[in-house]
C-alpha positions in Angstrom: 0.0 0.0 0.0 1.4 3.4 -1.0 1.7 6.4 1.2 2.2 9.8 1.2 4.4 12.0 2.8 4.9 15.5 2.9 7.0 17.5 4.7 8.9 21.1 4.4 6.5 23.2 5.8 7.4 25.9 8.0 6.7 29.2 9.2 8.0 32.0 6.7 7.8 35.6 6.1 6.0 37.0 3.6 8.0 36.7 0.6 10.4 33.8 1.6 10.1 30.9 0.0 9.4 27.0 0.9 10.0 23.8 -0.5 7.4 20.8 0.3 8.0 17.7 -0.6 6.2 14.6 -1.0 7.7 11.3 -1.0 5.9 8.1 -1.5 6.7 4.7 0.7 5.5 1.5 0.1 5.2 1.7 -3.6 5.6 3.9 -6.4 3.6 6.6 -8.1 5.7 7.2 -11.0 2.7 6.0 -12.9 0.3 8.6 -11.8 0.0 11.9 -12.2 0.4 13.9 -8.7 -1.1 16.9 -7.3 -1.3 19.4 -4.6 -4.4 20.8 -2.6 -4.2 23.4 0.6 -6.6 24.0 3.3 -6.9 27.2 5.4 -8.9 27.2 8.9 -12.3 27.5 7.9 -12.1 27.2 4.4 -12.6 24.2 1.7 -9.7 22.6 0.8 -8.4 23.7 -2.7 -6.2 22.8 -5.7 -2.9 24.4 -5.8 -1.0 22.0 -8.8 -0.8 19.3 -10.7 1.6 17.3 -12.5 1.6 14.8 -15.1 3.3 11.1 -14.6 6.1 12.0 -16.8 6.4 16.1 -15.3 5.8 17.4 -19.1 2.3 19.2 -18.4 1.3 21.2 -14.9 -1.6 23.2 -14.0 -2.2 25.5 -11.5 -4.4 27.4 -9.4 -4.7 31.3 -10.9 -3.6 31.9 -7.5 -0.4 30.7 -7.5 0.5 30.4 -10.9 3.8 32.5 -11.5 4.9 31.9 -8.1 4.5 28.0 -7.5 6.3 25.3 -9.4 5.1 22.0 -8.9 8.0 19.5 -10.6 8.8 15.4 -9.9 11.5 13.2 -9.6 10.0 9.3 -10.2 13.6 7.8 -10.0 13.1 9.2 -6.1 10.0 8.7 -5.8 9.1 12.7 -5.3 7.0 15.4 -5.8 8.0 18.8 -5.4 5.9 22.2 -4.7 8.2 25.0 -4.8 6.7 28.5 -3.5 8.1 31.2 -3.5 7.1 35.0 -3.0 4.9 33.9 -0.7 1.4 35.7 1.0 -0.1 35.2 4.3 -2.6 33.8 2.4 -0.8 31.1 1.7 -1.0 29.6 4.9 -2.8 26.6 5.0 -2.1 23.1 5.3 -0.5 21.5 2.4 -1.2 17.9 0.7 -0.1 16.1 -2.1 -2.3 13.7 -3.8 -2.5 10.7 -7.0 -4.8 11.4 -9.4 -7.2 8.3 -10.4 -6.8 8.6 -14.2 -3.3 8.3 -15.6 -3.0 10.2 -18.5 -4.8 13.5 -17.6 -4.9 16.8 -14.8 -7.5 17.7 -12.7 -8.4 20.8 -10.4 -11.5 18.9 -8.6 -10.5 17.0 -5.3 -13.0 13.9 -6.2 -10.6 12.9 -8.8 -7.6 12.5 -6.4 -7.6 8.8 -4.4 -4.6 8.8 -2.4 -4.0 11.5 -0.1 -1.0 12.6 2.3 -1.3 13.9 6.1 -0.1 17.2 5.4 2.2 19.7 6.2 1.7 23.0 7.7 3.0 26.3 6.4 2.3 29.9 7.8 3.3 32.8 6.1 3.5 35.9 8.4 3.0 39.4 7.2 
């Protein structure tokens, strides 16, 4: 059984930058494509990126696109989120995610099956 793993959240100021990973154990998801979703308090949670299974398409939210680059390493087993410029807005807890059908992207949370814990990040103004 594959799991998921974040981790590289944080507290930043506003306009650092993070890093969050996601690593998978137990398996592999080179095969899928990957994406990641945020929640704030009180809030739905909500796509932030997605990636295909071989990294040559992404999508993102409009509200991070231009600042967020979602990228993969299968050979390791990783996904990547890397945000920078960053808005206190932005904080949120972070997870990563496979997506049920291999060769396509998706915004909508039903079509991701396999979800992390998540990892906190803060951004303070």
């Amino acid at each position: 059984q594959v799991q998921l793993v974040e981790s590289g959240g944080g507290l930043v100021q506003a306009g650092g930058s993070l890093r969050l990973s996601c690593a998978a154990s137990g398996g592999t998801f080179s095969r899928y494509p990957m994406g990641w979703f945020r929640q704030a308090p009180g809030k739905e949670r909500e796509f932030v990126a997605a990636i295909t299974w071989s990294g040559g398409s992404t999508l993102y939210a409009d509200s991070v696109k231009g600042r967020f680059t979602i990228s993969r390493d299968n050979a390791k087993n990783t996904v990547d989120l890397q945000m920078n410029s960053l808005k206190p807005e932005d904080t949120a807890i972070y997870y990563c995610a496979t997506y049920k059908v291999a060769y396509a992207l998706g915004r909508e949370e039903s079509g991701y099956d396999l979800w992390g814990q998540g990892t906190q990040v803060t951004v303070s103004s």
